[in-house]
Rosetta silent file (secondary structure, phi, psi, omega in degrees, C-alpha in Angstrom):
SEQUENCE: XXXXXXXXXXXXXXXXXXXXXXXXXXXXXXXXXXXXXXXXXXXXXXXXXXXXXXXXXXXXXXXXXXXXXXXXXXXXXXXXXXXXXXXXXXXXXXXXXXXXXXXXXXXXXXXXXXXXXXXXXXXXXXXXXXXXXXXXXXXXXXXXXXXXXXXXXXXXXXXXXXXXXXXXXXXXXXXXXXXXXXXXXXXXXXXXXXXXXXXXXXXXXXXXXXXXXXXXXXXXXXXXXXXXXXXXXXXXXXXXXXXXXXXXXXXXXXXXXXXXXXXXXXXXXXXXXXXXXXXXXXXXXXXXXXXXXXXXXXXXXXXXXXXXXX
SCORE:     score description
SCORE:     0.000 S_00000001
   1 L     0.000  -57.079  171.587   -8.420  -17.521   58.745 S_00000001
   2 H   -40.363  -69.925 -151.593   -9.450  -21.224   59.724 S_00000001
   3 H   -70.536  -29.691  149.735  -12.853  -20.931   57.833 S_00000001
   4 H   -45.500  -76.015  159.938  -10.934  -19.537   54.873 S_00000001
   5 H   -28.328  -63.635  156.529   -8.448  -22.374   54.933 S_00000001
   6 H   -20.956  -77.321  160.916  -11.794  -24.651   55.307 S_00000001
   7 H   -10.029  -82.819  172.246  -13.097  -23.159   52.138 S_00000001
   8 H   -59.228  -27.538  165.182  -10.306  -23.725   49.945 S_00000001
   9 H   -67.452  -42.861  173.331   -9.745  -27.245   51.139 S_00000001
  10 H   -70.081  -10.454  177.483  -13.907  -27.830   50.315 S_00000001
  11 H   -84.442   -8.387  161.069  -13.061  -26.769   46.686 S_00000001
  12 H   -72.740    1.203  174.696  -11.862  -30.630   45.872 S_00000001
  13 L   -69.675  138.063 -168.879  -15.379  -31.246   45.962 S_00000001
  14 L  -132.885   12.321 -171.566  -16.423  -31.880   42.409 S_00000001
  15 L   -88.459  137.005 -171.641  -19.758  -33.116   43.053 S_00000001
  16 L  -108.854   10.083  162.339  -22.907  -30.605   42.277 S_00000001
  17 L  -120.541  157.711  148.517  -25.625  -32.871   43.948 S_00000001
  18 E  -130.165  104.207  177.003  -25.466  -35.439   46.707 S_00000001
  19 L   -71.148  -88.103  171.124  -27.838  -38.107   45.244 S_00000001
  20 L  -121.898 -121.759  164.277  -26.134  -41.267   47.350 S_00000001
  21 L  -113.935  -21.514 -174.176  -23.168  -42.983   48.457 S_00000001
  22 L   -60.694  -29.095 -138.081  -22.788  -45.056   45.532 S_00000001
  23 L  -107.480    5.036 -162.490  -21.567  -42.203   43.900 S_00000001
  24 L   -93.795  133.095  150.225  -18.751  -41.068   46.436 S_00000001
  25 L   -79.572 -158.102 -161.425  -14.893  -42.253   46.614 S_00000001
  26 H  -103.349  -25.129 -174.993  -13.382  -43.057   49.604 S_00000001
  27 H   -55.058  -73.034  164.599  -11.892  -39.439   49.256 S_00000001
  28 H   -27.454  -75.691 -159.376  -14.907  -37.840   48.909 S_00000001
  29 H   -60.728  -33.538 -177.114  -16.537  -39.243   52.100 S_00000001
  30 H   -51.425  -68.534 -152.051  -12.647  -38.511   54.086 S_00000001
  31 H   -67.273  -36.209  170.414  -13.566  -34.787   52.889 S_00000001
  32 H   -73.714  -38.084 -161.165  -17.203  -34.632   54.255 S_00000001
  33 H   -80.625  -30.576  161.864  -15.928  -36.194   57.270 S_00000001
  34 H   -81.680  -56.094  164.018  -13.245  -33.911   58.202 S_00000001
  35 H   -33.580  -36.529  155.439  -14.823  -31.115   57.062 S_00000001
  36 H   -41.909  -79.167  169.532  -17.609  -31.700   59.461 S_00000001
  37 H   -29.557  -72.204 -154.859  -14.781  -32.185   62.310 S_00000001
  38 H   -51.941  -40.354  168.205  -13.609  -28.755   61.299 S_00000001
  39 H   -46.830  -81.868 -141.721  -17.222  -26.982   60.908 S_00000001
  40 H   -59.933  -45.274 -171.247  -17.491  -28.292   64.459 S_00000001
  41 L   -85.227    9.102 -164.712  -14.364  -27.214   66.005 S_00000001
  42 L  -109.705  157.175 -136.173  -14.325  -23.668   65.051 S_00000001
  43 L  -117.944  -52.328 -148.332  -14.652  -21.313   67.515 S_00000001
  44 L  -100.872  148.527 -176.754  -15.223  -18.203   65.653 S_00000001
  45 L   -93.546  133.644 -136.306  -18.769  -17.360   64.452 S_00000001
  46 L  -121.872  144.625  172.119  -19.202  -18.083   60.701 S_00000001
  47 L  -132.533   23.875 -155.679  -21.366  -17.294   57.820 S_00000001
  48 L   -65.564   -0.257 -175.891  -20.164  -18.585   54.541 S_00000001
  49 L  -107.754    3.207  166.719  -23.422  -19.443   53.171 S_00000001
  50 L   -23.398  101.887  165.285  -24.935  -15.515   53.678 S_00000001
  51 L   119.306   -1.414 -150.890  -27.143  -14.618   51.118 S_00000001
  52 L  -117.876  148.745 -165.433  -27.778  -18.500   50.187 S_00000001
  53 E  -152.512  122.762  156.831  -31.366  -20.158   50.722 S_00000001
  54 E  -118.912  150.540 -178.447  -32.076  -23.875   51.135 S_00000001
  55 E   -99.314  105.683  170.899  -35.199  -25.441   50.353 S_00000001
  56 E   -86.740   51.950 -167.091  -36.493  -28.079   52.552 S_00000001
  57 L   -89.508   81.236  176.264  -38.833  -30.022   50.253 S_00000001
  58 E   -78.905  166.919  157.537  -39.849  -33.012   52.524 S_00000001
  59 L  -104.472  -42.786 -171.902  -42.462  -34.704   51.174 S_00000001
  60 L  -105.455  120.735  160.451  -42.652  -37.424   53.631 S_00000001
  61 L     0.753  118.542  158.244  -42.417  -37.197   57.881 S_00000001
  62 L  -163.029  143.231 -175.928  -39.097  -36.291   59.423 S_00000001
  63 L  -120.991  -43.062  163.921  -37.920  -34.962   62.452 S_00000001
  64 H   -86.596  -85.712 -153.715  -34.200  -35.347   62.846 S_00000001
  65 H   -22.499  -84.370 -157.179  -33.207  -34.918   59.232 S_00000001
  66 H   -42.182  -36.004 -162.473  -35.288  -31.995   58.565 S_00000001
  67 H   -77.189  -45.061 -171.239  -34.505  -30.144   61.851 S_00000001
  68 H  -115.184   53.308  146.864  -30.978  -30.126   61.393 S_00000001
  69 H   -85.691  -45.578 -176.151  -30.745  -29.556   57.621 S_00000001
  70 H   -83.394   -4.915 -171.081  -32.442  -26.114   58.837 S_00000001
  71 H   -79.269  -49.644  165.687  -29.916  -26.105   62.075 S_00000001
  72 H   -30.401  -57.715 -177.857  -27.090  -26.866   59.453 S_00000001
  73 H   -74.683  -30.384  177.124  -28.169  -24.268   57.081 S_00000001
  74 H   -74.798  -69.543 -170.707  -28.726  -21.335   59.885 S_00000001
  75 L   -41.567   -0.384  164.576  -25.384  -22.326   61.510 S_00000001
  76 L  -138.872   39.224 -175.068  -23.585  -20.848   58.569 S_00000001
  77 L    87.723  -18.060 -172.204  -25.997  -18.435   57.388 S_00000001
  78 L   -80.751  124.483 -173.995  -27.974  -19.490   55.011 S_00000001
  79 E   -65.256  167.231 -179.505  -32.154  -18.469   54.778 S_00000001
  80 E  -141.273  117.924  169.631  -34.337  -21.787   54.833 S_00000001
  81 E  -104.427  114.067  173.078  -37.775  -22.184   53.120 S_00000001
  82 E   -52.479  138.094  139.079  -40.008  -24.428   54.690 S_00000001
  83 L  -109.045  167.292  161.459  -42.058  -26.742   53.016 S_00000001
  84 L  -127.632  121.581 -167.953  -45.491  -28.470   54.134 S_00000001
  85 L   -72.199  -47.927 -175.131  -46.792  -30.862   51.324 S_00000001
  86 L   -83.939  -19.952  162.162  -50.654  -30.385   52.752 S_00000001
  87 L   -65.541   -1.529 -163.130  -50.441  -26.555   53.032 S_00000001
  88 L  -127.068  162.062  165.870  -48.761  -26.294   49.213 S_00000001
  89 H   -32.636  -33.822  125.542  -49.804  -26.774   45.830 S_00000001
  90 H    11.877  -83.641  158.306  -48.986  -30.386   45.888 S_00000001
  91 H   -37.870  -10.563  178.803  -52.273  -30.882   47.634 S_00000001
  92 H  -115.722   -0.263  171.527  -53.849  -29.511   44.737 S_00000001
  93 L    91.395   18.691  151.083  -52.430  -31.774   42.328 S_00000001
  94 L   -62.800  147.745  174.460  -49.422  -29.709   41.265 S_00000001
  95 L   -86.469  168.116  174.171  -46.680  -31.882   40.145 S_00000001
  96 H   -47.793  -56.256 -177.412  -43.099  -32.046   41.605 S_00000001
  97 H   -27.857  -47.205 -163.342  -41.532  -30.692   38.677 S_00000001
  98 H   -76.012  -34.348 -170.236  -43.561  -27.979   39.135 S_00000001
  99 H   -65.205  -55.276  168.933  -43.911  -27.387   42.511 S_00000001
 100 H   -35.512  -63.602 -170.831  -39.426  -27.352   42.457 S_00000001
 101 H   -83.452  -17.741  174.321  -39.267  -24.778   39.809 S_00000001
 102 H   -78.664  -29.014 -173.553  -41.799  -22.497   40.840 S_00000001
 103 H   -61.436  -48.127 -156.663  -39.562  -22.410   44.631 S_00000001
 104 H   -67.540  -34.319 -179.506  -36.332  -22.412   42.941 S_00000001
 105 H   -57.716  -24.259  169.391  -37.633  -19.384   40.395 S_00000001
 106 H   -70.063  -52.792 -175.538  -37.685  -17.507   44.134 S_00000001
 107 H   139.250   82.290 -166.678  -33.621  -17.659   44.716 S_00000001
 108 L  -130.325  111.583  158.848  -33.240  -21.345   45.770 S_00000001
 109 L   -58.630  -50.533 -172.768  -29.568  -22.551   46.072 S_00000001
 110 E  -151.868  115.890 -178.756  -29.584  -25.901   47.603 S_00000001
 111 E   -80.336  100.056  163.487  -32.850  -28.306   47.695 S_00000001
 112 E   -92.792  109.103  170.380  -32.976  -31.273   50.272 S_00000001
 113 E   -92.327  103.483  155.944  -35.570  -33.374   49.292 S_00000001
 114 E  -116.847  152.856 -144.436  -37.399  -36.145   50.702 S_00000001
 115 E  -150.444  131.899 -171.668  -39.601  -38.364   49.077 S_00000001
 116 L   -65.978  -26.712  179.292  -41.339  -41.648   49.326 S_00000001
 117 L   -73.291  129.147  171.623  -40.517  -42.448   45.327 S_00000001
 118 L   -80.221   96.925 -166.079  -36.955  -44.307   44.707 S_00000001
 119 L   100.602  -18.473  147.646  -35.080  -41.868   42.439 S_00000001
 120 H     7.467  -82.089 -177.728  -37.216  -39.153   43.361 S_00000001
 121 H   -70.768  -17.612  179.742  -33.684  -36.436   44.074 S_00000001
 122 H   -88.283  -35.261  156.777  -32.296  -37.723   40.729 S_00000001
 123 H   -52.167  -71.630 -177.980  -35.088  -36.641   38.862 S_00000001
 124 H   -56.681  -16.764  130.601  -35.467  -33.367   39.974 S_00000001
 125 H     8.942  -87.168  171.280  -31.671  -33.249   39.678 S_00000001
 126 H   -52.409    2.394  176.296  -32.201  -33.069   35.807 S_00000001
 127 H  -123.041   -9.367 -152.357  -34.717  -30.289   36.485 S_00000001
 128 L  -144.749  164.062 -160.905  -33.623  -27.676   38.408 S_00000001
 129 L   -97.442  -25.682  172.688  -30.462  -25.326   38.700 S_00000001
 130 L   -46.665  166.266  159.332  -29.792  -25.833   42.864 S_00000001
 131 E   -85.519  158.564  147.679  -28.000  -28.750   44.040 S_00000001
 132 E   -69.964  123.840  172.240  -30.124  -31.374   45.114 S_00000001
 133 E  -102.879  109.384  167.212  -29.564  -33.181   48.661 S_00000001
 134 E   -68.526  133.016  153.562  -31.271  -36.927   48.630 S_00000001
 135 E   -99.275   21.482  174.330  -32.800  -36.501   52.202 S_00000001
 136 E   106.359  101.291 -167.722  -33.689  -39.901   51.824 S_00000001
 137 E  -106.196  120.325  163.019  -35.773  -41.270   48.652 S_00000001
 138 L    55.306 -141.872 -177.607  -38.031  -44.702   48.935 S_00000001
 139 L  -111.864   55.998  172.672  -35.941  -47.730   50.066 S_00000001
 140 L  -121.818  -86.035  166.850  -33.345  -46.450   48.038 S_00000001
 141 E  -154.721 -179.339  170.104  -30.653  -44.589   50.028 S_00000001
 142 L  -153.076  102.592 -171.209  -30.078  -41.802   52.479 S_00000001
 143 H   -82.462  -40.181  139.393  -26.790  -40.333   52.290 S_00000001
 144 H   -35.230  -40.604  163.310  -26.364  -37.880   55.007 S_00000001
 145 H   -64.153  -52.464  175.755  -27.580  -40.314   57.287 S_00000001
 146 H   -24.197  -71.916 -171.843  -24.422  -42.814   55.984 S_00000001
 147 H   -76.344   80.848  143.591  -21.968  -39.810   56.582 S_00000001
 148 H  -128.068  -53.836 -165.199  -23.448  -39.137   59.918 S_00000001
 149 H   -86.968  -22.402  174.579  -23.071  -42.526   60.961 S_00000001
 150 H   -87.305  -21.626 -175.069  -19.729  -43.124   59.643 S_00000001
 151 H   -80.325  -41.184  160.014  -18.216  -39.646   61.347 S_00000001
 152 H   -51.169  -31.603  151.528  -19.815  -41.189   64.708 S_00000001
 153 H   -64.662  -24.964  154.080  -18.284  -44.622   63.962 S_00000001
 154 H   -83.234    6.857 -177.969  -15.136  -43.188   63.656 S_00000001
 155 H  -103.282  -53.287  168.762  -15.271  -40.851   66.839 S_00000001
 156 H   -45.816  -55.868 -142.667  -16.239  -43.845   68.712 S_00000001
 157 L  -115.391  -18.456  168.609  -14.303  -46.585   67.534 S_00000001
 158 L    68.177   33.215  161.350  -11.262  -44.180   66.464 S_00000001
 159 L  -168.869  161.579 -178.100  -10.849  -45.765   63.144 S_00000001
 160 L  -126.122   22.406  167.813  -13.214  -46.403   59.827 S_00000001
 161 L  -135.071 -168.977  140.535  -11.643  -49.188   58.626 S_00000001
 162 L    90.993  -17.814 -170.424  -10.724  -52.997   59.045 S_00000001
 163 L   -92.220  150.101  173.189  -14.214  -53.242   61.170 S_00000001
 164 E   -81.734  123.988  166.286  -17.431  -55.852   61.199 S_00000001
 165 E  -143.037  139.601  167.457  -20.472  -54.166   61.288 S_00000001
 166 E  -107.716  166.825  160.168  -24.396  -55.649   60.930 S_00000001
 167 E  -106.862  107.360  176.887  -27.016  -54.306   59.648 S_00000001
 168 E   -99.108  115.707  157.842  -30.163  -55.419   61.536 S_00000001
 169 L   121.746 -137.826 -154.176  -33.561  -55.867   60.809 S_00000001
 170 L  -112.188   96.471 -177.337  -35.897  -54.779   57.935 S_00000001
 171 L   -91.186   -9.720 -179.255  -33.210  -54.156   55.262 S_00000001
 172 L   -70.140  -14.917 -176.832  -35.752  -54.356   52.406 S_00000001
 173 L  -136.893   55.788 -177.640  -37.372  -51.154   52.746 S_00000001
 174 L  -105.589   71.158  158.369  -33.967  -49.606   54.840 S_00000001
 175 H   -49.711  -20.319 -178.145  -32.742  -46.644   52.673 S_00000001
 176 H   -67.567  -52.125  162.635  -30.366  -46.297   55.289 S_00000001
 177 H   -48.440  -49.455 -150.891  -28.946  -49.922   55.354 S_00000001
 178 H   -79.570  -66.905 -173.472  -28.346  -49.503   51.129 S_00000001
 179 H   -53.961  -66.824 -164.608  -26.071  -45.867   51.822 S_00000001
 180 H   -50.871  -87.566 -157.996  -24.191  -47.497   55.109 S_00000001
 181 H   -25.306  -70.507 -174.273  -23.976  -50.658   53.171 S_00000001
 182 H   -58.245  -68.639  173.625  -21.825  -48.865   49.925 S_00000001
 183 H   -30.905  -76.555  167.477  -20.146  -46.529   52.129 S_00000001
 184 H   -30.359  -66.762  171.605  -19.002  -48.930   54.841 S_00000001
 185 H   -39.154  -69.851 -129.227  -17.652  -51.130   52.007 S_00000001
 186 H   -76.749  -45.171  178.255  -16.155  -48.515   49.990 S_00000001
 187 L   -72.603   86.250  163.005  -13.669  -47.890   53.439 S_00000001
 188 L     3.939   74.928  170.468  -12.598  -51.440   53.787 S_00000001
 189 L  -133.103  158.223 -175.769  -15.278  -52.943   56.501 S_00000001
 190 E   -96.701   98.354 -172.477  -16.977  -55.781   56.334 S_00000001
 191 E   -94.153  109.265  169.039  -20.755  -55.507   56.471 S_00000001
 192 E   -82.908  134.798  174.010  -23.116  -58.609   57.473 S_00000001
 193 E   -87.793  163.938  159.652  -27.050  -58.025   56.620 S_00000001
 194 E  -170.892  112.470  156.135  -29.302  -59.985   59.713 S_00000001
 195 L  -173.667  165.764  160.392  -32.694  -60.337   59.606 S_00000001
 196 L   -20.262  144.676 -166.161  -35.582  -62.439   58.709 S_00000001
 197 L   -66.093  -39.007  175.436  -35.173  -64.071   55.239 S_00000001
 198 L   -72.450    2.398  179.104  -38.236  -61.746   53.912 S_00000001
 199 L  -110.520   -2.054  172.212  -36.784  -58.793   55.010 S_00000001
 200 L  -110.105  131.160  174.119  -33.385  -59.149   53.718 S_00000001
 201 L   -68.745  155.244  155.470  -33.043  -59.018   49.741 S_00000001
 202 L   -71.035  -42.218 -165.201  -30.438  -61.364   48.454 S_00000001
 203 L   -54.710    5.961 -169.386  -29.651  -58.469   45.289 S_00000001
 204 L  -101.254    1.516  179.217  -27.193  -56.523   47.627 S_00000001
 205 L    23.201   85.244 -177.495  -24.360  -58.853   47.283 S_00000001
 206 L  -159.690  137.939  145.397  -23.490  -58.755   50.892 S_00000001
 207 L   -14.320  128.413 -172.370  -22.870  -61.447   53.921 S_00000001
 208 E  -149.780  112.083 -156.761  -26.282  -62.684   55.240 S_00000001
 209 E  -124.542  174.248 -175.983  -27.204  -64.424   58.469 S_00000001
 210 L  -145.227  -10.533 -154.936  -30.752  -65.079   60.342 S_00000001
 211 L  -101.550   85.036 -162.069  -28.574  -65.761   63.442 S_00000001
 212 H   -55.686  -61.760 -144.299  -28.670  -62.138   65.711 S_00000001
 213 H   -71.559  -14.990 -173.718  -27.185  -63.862   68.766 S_00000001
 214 H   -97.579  -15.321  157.766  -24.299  -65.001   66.785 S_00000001
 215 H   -72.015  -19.341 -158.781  -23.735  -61.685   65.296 S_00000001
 216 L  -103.488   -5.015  147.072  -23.855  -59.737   68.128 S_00000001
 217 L  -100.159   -7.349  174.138  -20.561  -61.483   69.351 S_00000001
 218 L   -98.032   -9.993 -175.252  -19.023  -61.268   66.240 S_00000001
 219 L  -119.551 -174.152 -157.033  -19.152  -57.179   64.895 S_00000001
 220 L  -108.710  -28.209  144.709  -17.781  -54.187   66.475 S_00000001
 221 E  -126.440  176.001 -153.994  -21.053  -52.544   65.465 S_00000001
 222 E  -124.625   86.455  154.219  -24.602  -53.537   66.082 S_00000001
 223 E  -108.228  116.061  175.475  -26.763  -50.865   64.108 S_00000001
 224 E   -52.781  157.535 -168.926  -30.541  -51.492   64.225 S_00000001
 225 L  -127.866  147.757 -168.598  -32.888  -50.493   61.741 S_00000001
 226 L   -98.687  118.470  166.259  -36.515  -49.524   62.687 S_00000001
 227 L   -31.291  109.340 -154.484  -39.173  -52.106   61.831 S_00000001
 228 L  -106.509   76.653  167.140  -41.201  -50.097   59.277 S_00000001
 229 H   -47.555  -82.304  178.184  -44.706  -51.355   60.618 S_00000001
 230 H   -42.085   -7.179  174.441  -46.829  -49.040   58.173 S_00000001
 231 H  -119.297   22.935 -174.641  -45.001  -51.104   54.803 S_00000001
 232 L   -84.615  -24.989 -166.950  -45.678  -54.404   57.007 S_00000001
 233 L   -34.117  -51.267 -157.283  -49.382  -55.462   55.092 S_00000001
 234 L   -57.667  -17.303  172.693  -47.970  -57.907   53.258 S_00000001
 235 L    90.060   82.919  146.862  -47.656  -60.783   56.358 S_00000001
 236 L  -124.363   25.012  136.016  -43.622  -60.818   55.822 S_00000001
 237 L   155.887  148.735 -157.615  -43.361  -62.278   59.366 S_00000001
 238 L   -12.880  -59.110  172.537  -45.258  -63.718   61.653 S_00000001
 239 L  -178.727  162.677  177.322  -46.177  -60.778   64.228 S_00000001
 240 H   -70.706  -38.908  149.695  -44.013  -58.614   66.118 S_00000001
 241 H   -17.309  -49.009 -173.215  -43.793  -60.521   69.159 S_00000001
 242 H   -76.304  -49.348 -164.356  -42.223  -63.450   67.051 S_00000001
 243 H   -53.378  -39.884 -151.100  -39.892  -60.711   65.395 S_00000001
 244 H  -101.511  -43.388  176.431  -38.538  -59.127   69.055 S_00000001
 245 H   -87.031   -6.197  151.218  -37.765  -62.825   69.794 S_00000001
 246 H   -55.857  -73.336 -171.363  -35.798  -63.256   66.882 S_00000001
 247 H  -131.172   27.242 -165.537  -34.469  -60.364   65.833 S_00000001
 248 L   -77.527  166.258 -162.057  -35.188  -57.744   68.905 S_00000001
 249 E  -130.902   61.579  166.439  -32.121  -55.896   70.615 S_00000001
 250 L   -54.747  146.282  140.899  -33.376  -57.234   74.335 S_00000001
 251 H     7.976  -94.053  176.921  -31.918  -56.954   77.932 S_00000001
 252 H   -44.920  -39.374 -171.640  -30.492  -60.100   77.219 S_00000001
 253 H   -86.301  -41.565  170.897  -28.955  -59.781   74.098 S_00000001
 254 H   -17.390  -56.888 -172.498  -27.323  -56.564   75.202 S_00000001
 255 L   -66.751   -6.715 -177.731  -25.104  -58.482   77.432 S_00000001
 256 L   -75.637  -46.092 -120.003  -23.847  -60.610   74.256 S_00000001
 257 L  -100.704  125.876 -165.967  -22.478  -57.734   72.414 S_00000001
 258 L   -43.195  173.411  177.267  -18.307  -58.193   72.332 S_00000001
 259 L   -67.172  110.283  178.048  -16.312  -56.188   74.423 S_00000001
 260 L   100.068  -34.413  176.497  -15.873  -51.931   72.898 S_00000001
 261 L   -43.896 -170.749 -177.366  -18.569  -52.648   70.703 S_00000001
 262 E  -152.209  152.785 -157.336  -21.589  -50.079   69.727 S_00000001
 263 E  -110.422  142.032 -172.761  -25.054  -49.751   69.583 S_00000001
 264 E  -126.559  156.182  144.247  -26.559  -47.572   66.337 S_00000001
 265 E  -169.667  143.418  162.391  -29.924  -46.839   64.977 S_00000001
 266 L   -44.443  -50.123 -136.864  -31.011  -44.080   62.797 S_00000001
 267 L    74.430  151.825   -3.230  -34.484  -43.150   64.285 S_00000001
 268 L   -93.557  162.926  164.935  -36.926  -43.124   65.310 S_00000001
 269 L  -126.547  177.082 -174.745  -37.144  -45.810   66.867 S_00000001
 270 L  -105.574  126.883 -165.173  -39.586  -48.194   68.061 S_00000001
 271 L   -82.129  141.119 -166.239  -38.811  -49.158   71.938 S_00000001
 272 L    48.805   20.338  160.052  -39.436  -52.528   72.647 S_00000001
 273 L  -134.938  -52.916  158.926  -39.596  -54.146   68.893 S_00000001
 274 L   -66.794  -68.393 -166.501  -36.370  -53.609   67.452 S_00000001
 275 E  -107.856  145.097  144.908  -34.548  -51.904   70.244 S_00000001
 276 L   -76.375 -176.496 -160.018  -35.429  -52.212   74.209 S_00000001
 277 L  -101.716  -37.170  158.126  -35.305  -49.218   76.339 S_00000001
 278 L   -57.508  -17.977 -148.391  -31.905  -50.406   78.311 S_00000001
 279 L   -94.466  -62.822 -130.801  -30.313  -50.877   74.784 S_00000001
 280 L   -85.359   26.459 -168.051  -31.105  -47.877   73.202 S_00000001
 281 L  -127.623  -22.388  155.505  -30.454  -45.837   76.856 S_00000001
 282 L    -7.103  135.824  147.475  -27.161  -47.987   77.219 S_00000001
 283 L   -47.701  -42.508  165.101  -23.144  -46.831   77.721 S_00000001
 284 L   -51.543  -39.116 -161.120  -23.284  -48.840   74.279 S_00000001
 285 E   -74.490  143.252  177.666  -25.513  -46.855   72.853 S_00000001
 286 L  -125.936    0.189 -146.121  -24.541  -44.030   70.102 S_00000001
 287 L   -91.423    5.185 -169.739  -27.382  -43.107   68.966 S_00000001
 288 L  -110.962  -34.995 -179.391  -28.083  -39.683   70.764 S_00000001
 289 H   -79.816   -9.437 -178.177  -24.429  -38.987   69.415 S_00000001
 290 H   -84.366  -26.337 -150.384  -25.484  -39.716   65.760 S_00000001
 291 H  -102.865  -57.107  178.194  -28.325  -37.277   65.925 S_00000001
 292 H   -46.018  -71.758 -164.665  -25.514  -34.240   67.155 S_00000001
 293 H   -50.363  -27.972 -179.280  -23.121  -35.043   64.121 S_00000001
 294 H   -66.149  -24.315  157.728  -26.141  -34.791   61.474 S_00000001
 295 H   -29.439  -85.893 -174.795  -25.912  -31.053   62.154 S_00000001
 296 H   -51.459  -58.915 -162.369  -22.211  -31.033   61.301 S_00000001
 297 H   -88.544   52.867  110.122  -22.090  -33.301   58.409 S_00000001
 298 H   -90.352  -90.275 -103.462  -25.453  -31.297   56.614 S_00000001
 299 H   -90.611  -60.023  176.811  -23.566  -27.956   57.483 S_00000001
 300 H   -45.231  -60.316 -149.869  -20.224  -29.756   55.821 S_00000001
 301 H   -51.746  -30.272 -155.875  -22.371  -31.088   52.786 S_00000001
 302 H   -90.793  -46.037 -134.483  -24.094  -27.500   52.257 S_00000001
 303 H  -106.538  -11.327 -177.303  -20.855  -25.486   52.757 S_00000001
 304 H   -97.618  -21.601  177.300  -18.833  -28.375   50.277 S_00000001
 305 H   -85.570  -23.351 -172.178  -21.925  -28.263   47.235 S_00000001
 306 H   -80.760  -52.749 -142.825  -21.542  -24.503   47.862 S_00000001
 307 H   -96.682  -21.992 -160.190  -18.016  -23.889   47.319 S_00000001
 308 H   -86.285  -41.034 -167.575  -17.825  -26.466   44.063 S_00000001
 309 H   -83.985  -13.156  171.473  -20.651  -24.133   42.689 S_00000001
 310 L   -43.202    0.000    0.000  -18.501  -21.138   43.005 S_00000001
């Protein structure tokens, strides 16, 4: 009866992809986010996605996403086709287009896609009859991660609105910062960017600070961003040493961070350049609890694109 009730409540969903966050209401995100809860809380063992097949089409490295998009997809039934980019056609100089439509021509329902190109899930969007999941496109956005982080900000902090949160570190090539950024906003919070000047874009028309230690007494959440080393060539700051003494989430700075606040970071991360190993191992720390919820909010997302296509 609950998972029924669940069901019919998931049919206000009107969306038939989830591309980002930009594209969400405030409703919309309330609806993943409780739905999620609910997914979570039910006792009895569930199938609504039986007979239903998602398509994992990473393109790029991932280890928490990917794993529980297939944890997500199993927990309510659904078959899962693996991709590997260097075992597939890909490697041979098939194109996406093609490579999408020959899977989906199998009995492909719901695609999560991730992909180093920015705009990537909205093309194949326009090509293919599944819904499309961005699993995180370029420096563009990652929208599960967003709702992940906001149902754990709101578990935590026992509200999603009214709060200060930064965004730390290397927001220029952050899909993650750009969804949390819209999202965050969209719920009435106040989001500060902080990092080095080359690593923060101006174009995001958001608060912007260089000053960590002064942030890290002022928001209610701290969440770090992982220093993206491999998109680093360009010299857009000094060396990582200088960076860790800047803009690093040390020992010391730990002990700054106001009273109830919380410590975030997507993954993975890198210990001792962004984050230290007391930070991210911390009472503060959320970030082991962020990684549990991406189940549940993929399982919601799947079981809310599913019911809208019905």
């Amino acid at each position: 009866m609950a998972l029924e009730a669940l069901r019919t409540r998931c049919r206000a969903w009107t969306h038939r992809h989830l591309l980002g966050t930009r594209d969400l209401s405030a409703d919309d995100i309330a609806l993943v986010l409780s739905v999620a809860e609910e997914l979570a809380a039910l006792r009895e063992e569930v199938a609504p996605l039986r007979g239903r097949r998602l398509f994992t089409f990473f393109v790029e490295p991932s280890t928490r996403t990917k794993t529980s998009f297939v944890l997500a997809a199993r927990r309510l039934g659904a078959e899962v086709i693996d991709f590997s980019p260097s075992a597939s056609s890909l490697a041979k100089g098939e194109s996406l287009k093609d490579t999408a439509r020959t899977i989906e021509s199998m009995g492909v329902h719901f695609t999560a896609i991730r992909h180093g190109a920015s705009g990537a899930p909205h093309f194949l969007s326009r090509l293919v009859r599944s819904s499309v999941v961005n699993a995180g496109d370029g420096a563009h956005e990652h929208p599960t991660q967003a709702l992940l982080d906001l149902l754990t900000i709101r578990q935590r902090l026992g509200r999603l609105s009214g709060l200060r949160v930064a965004l730390v570190g290397d927001i220029a090539h952050s899909r993650v910062a750009r969804s949390n950024l819209w999202a965050l906003r969209k719920l009435g919070n106040d989001v500060t960017l902080v990092g080095p000047p080359t690593l923060v874009p101006r174009d995001l028309d958001a608060p912007v600070t260089h000053d960590f230690d002064r942030a890290l007494r002022e928001h209610d959440v701290v969440m770090m961003l992982r220093l993206q080393l491999e998109r680093q060539q360009a010299g857009l700051f000094p060396s990582v040493p200088e960076y860790v003494r800047f803009f690093g989430l040390t020992r010391e700075r730990l002990a700054m961070l106001r009273p109830g606040a919380i410590v975030m970071h997507p993954g993975p991360m890198n210990r001792g350049v962004e984050i230290c190993a007391e930070a991210a191992d911390s009472d503060r720390s959320v970030i082991l609890h962020q990684v549990s919820n991406g189940v549940w909010v993929r399982a919601a997302v799947l079981l809310l694109l599913s019911e809208a296509a019905s």
